[in-house]
N, C-alpha and C positions, 0 to 999 in steps of 0.2 A: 504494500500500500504506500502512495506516494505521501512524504511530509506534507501538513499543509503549511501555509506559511504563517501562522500564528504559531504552530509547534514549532518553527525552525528560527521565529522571534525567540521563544521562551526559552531553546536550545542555547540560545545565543547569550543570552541575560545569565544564564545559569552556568555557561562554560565561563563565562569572564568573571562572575563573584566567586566561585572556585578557583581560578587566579590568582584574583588579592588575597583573597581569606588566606592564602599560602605564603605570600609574601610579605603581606601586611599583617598586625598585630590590631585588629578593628573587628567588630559585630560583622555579621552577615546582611544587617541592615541597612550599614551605612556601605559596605562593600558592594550592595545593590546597587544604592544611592552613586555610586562613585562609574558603577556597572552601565548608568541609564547617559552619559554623555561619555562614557568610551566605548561604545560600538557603535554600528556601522552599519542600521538594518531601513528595508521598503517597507510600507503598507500602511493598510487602511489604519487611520485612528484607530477608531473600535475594536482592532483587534491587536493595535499596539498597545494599547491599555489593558486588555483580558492578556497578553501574554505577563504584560510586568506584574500581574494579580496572579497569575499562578508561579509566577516566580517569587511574588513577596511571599505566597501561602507555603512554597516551600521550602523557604528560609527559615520562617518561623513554627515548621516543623523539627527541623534540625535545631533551631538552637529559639526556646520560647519564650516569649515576651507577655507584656502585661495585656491584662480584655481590652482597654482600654487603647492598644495600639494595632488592634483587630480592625481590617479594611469593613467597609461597610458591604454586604452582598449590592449586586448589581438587583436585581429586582424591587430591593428595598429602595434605594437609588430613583429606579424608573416610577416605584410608585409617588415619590414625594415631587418628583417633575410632573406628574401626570396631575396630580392635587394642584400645585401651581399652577398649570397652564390651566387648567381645569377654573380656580377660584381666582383666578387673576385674570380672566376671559383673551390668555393667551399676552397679557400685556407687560407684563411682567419680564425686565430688561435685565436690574442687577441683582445678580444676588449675593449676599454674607453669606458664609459657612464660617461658624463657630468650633472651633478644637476641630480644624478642618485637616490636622494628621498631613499624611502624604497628598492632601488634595482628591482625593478616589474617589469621593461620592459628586465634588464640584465637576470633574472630568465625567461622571457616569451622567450628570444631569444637563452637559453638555451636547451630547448624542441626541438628546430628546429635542433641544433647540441649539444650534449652532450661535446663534446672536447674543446669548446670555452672557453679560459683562461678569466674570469669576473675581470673586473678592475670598481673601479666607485668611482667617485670626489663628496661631496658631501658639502657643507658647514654650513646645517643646523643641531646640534648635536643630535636633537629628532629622523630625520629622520636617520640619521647613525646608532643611540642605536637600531632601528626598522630596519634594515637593517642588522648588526650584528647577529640580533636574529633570522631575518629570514633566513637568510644564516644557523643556528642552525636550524632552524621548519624542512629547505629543505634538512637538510647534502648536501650542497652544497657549494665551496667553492668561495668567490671572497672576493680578496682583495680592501678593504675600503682606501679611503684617505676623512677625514676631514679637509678640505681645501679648499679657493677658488682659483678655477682651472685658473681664469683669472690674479692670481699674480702668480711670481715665484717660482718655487718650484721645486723638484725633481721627477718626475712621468716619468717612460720609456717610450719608443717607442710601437705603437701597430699596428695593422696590417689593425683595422678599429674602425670610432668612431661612439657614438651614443648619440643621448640625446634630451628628448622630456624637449625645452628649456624654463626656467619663462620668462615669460615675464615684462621688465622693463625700467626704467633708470638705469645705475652705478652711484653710490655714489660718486666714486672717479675718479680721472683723468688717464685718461688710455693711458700708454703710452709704445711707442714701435706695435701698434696695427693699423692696414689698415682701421677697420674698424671703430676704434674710427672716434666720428665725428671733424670736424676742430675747432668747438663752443661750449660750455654748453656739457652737461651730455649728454654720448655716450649711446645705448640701450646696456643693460645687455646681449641679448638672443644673436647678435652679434658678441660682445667679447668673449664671450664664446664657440660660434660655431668657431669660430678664432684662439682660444687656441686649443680647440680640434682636431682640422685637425692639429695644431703644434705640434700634438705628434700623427700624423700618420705616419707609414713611405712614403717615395716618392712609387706615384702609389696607394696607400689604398685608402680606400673609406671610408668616414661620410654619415653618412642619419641621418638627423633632422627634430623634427618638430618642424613651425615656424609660424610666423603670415604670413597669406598668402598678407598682403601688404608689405612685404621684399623688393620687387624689386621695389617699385614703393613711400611707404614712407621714407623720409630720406634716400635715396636709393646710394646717389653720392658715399661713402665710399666703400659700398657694392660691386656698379658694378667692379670699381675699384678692389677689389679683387679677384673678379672671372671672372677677367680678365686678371689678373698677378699672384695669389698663386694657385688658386685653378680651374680645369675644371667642371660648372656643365654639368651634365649627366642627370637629370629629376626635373623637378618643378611639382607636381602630387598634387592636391586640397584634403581635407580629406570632404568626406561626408557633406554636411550642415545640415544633420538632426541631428546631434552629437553635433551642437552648438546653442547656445541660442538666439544668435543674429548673424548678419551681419557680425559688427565690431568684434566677438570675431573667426571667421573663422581661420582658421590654415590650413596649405600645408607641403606637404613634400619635402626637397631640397636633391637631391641626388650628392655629389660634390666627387672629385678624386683627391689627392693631385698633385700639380702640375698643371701650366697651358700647354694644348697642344689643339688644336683645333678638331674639333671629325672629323673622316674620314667617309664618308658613310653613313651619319646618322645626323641626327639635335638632339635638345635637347630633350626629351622626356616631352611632357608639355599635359599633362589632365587631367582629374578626377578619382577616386576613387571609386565605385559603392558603394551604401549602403551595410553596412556588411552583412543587410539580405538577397541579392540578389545571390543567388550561383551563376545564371548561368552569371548574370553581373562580379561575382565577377573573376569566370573559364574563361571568355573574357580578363578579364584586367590581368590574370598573362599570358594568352598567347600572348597579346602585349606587354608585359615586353620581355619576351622571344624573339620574333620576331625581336624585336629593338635590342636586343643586341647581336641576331647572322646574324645582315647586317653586 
């Protein structure tokens, strides 16, 4: 059977970080990173990005990293563009990605619109350097900020946000913030989903993923906010076959700057079909649709 040429990308990614990892004294991550502007490969986007994805997946088999520097799935990716173009009646220009890692979900929601101006906050400087470089693999532009997005800083206005968020405590005392909590160390994922709708403009939309016990642990802050800053639009579960456990479950929140009460329609709250399920999955983007032209 002949290679196709996304395996003989990933060939390529995978024989050059085996290279340095020998010569150099560096992670297998940053060795990628170093991997994505010394070779020398054609093809489509799309499938220069699924090759560098199965070459990140098997780095961090061989030598493993934190949940938190786990690529977003491409599906996941495709549904939270699909909810944007969908609630943004296709208008929706820039987008923020928050703890936006190597860029992978700004690149996946790319494919969906080619015009979407890429913005992404990231604080970790390994994952930026790999970020940079893949924007370099993909000739594709977005501009980087190495910075955390929950302190002050200067980052424009955008039209919708994004960010499949760590999950955590904040170190520090977070103030100015609804969703800090009133006692001891606010959650990280939170504050940051916080910030990020702060640099939406009024009417845009954020889609997050979040620990799917949001609303119900440590929740008093929360409600509170999205009951005053922010409208949600969909609370939507992600597959349970995708996680290990119970407790490590995740949901998708779909929120809209601004609070205004939904006319005609309740919050949109279900589940997610297993990605392998087409025709479950051909159900669930027609009640996407359905819901949002009552």
């Amino acid at each position: 059977m002949n290679e196709s040429n996304l395996e003989k990308i990933y060939a390529t990614l995978v024989d050059r970080v085996e290279e340095i990892v020998k010569r150099e004294d560096i992670s297998r991550l940053e060795a990628l990173s170093h991997a994505l502007i010394d070779v020398d490969v054609d093809g489509e986007k799309p499938e220069k990005r699924k090759a560098f994805q199965f070459a990140y997946l098997k780095q961090i088999q061989e030598e493993p990293v934190q949940s938190n520097h786990q690529l977003t799935p491409d599906m996941i990716g495709f549904i939270v563009g699909y909810i944007i173009e969908l609630l943004s009646d296709k208008k929706a220009k820039s987008i923020i990605d928050v703890g936006s890692g190597t860029g992978h979900l700004s690149f996946t929601l790319k494919e969906i619109n080619e015009a979407y101006e890429l913005t992404g906050v990231e604080v970790d400087p390994t994952l930026v350097e790999m970020n940079a470089n893949l924007c370099e693999f993909l000739e594709t532009e977005m501009k980087i900020h190495l910075e955390n997005i929950i302190e002050p800083g200067f980052i424009k206005m955008h039209d919708a946000a994004v960010g499949d968020l760590p999950i955590g405590y904040y170190p520090l005392e977070a103030k100015d913030y609804k969703t800090a909590f009133k006692e001891g160390q606010s959650f990280a994922h939170l504050l940051m989903l916080e910030a990020a709708m702060n640099h939406v403009e009024d009417g845009g939309v954020g889609v997050f993923i979040v620990p799917s016990s949001i609303l119900t642990e440590h929740a008093d802050t929360f409600k509170e906010y999205i009951t005053e800053d922010v409208t949600m639009q969909m609370f939507l579960n992600l597959p349970k076959s995708i996680f290990k456990s119970k407790d490590a479950q995740k949901s998708m929140i779909v929120l809209r700057k601004g609070f205004s009460p939904l006319k005609n329609k309740e919050v949109l709250i279900g589940d997610i079909p297993d990605f392998k399920d087409q025709h479950g999955m051909t159900a669930f983007l027609r009640k996407l649709d359905e819901w949002h032209n009552r």
